[in-house]
C-alpha positions in Angstrom: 86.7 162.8 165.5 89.9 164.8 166.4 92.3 162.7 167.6 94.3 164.6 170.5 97.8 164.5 171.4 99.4 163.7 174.3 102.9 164.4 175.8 106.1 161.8 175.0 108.5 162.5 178.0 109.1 166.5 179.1 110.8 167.3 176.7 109.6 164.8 173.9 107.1 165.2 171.0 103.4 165.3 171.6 101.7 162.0 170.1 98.3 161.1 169.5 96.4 160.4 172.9 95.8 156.6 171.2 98.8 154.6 169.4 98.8 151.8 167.2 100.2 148.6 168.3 101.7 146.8 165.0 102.9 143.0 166.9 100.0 140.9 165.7 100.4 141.9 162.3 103.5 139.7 162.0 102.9 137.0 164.9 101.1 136.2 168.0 97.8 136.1 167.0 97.3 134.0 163.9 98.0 134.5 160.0 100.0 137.2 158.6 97.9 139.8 156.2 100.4 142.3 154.9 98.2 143.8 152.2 95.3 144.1 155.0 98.4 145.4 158.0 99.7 147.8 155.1 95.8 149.3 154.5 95.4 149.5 158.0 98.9 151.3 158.9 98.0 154.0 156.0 94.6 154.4 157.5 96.0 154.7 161.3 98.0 157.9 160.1 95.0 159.1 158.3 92.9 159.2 161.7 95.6 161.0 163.4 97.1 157.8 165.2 101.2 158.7 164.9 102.8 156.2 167.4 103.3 152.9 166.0 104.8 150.6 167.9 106.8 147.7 167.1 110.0 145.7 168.5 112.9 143.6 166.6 111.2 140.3 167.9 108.1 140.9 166.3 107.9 138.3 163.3 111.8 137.9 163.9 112.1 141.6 162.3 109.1 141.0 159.5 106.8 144.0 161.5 109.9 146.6 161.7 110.6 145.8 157.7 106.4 145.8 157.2 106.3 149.2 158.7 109.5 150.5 157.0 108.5 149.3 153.3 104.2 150.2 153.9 105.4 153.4 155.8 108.5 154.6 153.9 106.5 157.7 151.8 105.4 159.5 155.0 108.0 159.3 157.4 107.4 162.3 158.6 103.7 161.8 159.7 105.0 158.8 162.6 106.8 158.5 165.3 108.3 154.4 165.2 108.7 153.1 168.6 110.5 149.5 168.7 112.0 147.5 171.2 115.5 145.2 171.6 116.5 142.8 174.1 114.3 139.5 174.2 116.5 136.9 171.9 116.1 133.4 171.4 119.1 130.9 171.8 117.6 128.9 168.7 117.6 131.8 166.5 114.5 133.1 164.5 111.1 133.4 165.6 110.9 134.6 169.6 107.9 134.1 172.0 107.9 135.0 175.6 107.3 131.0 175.8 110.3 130.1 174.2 112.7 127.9 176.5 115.6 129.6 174.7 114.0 133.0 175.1 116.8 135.1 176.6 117.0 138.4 177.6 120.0 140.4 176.4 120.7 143.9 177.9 124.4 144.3 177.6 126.0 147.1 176.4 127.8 145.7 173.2 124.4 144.5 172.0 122.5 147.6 172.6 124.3 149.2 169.9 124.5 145.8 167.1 120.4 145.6 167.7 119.9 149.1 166.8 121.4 149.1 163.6 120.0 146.1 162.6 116.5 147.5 163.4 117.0 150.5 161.2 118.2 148.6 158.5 115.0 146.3 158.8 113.2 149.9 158.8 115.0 151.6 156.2 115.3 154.6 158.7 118.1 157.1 159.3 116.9 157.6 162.9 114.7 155.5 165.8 112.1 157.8 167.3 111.7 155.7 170.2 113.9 153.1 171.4 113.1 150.5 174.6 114.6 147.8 176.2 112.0 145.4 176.0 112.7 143.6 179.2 115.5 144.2 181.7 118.5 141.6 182.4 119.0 142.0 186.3 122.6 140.8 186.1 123.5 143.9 183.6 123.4 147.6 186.1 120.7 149.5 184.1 123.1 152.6 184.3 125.3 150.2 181.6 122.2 149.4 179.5 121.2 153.2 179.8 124.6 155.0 179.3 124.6 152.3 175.7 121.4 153.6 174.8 122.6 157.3 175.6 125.6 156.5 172.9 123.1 156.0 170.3 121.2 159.6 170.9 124.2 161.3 170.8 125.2 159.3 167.4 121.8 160.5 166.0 120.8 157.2 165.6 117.9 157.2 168.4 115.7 160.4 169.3 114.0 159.3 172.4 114.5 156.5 175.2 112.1 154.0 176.6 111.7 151.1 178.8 109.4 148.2 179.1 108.1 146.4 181.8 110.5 147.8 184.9 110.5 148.3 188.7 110.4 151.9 189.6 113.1 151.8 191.6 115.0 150.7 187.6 112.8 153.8 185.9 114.2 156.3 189.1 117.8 154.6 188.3 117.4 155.3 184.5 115.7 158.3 184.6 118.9 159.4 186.5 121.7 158.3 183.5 119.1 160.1 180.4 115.8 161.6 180.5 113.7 158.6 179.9 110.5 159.7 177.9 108.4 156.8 178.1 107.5 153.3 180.1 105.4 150.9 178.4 103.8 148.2 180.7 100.9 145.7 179.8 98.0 148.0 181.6 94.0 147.5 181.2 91.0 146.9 183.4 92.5 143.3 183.6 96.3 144.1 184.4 96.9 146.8 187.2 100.1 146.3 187.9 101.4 149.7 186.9 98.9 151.1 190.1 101.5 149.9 192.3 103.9 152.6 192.5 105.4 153.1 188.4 102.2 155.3 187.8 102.8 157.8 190.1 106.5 157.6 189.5 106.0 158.2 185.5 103.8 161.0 186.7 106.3 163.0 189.2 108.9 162.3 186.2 107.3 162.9 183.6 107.4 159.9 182.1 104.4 158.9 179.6 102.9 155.0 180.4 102.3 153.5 177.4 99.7 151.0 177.9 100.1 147.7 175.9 97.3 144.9 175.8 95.0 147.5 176.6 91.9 145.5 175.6 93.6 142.4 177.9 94.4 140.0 175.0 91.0 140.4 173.4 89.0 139.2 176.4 87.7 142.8 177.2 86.1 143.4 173.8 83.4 140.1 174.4 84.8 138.5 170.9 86.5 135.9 172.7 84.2 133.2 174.2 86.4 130.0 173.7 89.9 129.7 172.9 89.1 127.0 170.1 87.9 129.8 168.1 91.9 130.7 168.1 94.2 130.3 165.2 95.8 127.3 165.9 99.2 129.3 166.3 97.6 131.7 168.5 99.9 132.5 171.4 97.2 132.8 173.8 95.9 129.4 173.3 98.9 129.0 176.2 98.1 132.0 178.1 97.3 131.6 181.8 94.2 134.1 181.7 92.9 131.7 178.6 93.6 128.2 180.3 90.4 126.1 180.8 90.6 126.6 184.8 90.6 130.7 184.3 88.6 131.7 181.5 85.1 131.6 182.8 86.0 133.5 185.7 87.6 135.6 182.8 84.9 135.7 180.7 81.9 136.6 183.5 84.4 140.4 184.1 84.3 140.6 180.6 80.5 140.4 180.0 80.3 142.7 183.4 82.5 145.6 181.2 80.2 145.0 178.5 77.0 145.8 180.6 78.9 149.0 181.7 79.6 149.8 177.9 76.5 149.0 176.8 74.8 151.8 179.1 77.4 153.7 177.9 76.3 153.4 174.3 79.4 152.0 173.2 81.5 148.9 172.1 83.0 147.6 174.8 87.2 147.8 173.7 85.8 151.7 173.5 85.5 151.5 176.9 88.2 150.2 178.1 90.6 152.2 176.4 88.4 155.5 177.5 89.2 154.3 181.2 92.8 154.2 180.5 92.6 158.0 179.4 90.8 158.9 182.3 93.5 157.3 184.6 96.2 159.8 183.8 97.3 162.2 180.9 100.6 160.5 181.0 98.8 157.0 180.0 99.1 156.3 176.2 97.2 152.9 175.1 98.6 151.3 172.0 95.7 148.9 171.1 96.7 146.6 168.3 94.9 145.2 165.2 95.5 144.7 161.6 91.8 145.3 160.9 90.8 148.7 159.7 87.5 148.3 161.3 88.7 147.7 164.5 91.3 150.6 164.3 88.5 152.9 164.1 86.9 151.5 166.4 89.3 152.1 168.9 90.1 155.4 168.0 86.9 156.9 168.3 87.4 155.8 172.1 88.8 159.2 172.3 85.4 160.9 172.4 84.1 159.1 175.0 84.3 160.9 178.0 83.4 158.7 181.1 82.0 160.5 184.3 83.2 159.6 187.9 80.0 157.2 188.2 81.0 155.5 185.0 84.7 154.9 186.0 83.5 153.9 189.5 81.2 151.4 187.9 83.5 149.7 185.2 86.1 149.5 188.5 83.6 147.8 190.4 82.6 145.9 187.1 86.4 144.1 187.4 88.0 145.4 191.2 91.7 145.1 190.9 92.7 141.6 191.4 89.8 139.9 190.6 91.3 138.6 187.3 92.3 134.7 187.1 95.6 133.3 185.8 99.0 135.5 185.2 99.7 137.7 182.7 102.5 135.2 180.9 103.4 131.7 181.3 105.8 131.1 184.0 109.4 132.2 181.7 107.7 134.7 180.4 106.8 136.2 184.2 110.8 135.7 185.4 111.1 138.4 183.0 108.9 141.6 184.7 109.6 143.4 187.2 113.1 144.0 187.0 
């Protein structure tokens, strides 16, 4: 396997067509395993994976100081991606569930999150930095024209948002070249079909597609959310909730069918249908498993026909998923 590149932006670095997505190795989705996140991280830039992406809320700052400390010898093999803006009002540990969860997009912070980030990273310079969610009562030319500060300090190579309208991306895109949107994106989450794919294409804008395998549910591991660690985030998950999941679960085992035909896993699959969509789509799968990293790299020679992609559409038609994305606070937070 050769893993290809793809572009960051139009005038940004080329990264590997598949990305690494570092949150669960600190929170989210059960026990922390640092020596088994650090084996898999080394591994990752081995196979020719160099985005890793990460945020300041991840593990309240544990995955951005994991990545620094594992990653610190070959800096110059990775491009780090992390994210600011989602705080808690109790301090610590952040979740999307949180009743104090807050989002915080205001100027003066932009430029106190960023240097606490790359002291947790032990980096003289961000590759790619986001606003992880957007605060509507803050103009996103402010937000924007903060982040802009940071490039021209040398403190921040590339700019990024997450989870925006395109009419906010347009508005961006206008203040500083914005090279990439990341928005939760798979067979199960279509959202970014609306209208933000086609704008990231006419700007030239890579989609960095996170939860690519939907959570788990499209790799037909998940049968039962009792199976879950009991700190498992999606235990509360709408798509996960009694009422949802068979309906869940029966798409799932439909994309496995597809993939099985295929001759391959079904998480393979799912990504390879993201690369088909659009050479500006960039999936950041994540796991702290080495096994599964390969896995999901080797998606990149799979090469699905027109009958194939019409069949895995068919397999889960837009829409057809039950139960939201988020919780309900979690949800006042898209969109923006």
């Amino acid at each position: 396997m050769t893993m290809p590149q793809r572009q960051l932006g139009t005038d940004g670095p080329r990264v590997s067509a598949i990305g690494l997505g570092c949150m669960g190795m600190s929170f989210a989705y059960g026990p922390r395993d640092d020596p088994a996140s650090a084996t898999t991280l080394h591994r990752a830039l081995d196979l020719g994976i160099t985005m890793l992406d990460t945020a300041d809320m991840y593990g309240a700052g544990h995955n951005e100081e994991l990545i620094g400390a594992t990653l610190r010898g070959r800096r110059e093999e990775f491009l780090v991606a992390t994210k600011f803006g989602i705080r808690s009002g109790g301090g610590g540990q952040t979740r999307t569930d949180d009743p104090s969860m807050f989002v915080d997009t205001s100027p003066g912070y932009v430029a106190l999150a960023c240097d606490a980030s790359l002291r947790r990273l032990g980096f003289d310079t961000i590759d790619l930095y986001y606003a992880h969610r957007r605060n509507p009562a803050v103009p996103i030319e402010e937000t924007v024209g903060a982040m802009a500060d940071l490039v021209r300090a040398g403190k921040v190579r590339h700019l990024g948002l997450s989870e925006v309208s395109a009419a906010t991306l347009r508005a961006a895109h206008a203040v500083h070249p914005i090279a990439a949107l990341q928005m939760e994106y798979s067979l199960f989450s279509r959202d970014a079909e609306t209208d933000l794919l086609a704008t990231c294409a006419e700007l030239g804008i890579a989609l960095v597609a996170y939860a690519p395998v939907g959570r788990g549910l499209l790799t037909g591991t998940i049968t039962e959310t009792t199976a879950l660690a009991a700190d498992d985030v999606r235990r509360s998950a709408p798509r996960f909730a009694a009422e949802n999941l068979p309906t869940n679960l029966g798409l799932s085992g439909a994309v496995r069918q597809v993939a099985a035909q295929l001759g391959a896993t079904p998480s393979q699959t799912a990504l390879a249908w993201l690369l088909a969509r659009h050479e500006s789509v960039i999936p950041i799968p994540g796991t702290r498993r080495v096994g599964h990293l390969e896995e999901n790299a080797a998606a990149v020679d799979l090469r699905l026909t027109e009958p194939q992609l019409a069949a895995l559409e068919a397999a889960v038609p837009a829409g057809a998923v039950a139960g939201a994305r988020y919780g309900a606070l979690g949800m006042r937070t898209l969109g923006h």
